[in-house]
N, C-alpha and C positions, 0 to 999 in steps of 0.2 A: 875395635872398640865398639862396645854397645852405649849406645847414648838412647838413654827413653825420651819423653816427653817433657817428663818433670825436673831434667836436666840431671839425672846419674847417669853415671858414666863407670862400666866395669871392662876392663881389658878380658877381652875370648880372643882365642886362635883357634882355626881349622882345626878339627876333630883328628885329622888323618897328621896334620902337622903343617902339610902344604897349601891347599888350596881347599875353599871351602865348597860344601856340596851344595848344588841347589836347594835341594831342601833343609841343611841346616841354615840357610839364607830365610828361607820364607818364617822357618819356625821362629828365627829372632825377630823378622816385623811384621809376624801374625799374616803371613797370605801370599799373594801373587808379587814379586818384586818388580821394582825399577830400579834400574843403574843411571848414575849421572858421575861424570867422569871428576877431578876435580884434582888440583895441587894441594898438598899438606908440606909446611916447610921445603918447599920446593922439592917434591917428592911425588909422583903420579900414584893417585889414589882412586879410590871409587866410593862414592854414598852410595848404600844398595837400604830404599823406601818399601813399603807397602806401596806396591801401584794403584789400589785403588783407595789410600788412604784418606784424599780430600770428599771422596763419594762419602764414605763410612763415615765421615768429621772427625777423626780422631784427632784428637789435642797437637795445636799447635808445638812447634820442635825449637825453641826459639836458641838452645847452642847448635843445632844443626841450619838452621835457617844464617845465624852467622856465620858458620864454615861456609857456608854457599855461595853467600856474603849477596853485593848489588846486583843481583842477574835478575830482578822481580818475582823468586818463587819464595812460595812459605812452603817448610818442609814440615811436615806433620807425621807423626805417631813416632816410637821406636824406629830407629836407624842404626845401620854398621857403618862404621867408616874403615877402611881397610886397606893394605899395596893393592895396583891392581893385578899386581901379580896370585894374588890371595884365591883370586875371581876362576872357577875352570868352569869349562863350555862343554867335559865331557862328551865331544864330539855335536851338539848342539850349537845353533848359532848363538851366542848372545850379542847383544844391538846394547851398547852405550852411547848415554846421553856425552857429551862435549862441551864447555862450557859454554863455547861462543853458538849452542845450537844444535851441530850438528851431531847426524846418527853414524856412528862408524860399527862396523864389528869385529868380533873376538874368534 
């Protein structure tokens, strides 16, 4: 699911059907991504941000900032929220954020 700014929300799936590419990742939050790992209905998922979004100011995410919920981050610009199964590393490392913190990888 694509959630912008201004709180729309439209259902996308991976291009291929399975797992989304990095670049269809960056194209949906305009740049370079960040991963933060997270529960949806008791379900492992992943918020994938613009990383350099709070740089750029782009507009506060205030339905992604409560998916995120009390952890003290504001989420800003367009976001996916997604399985983390969605997520491939195409032999690349990817590094996910964790709620309580830490860095794991994929």
């Amino acid at each position: 699911m694509v959630i912008t700014a201004s709180g729309e929300m439209t259902q996308i799936e991976p291009f291929n059907g399975k797992s989304f590419t990095l670049e269809e990742l960056q194209q949906q939050v305009g740049g370079y991504i960040q991963v933060l790992s997270m529960t949806v209905k008791r379900r492992k998922a992943i918020m994938v941000m613009n990383e350099d979004g709070l740089l750029r100011n782009l507009p506060k995410n205030a339905v992604a900032s409560s998916f995120w919920g009390e952890r003290g981050h504001t989420i800003v610009g367009t976001v996916v929220v997604c399985p983390s199964k969605w997520l491939v590393s195409s032999g690349q490392v990817v590094k996910i954020k964790s709620p309580d913190g830490s860095i794991w990888s994929k």
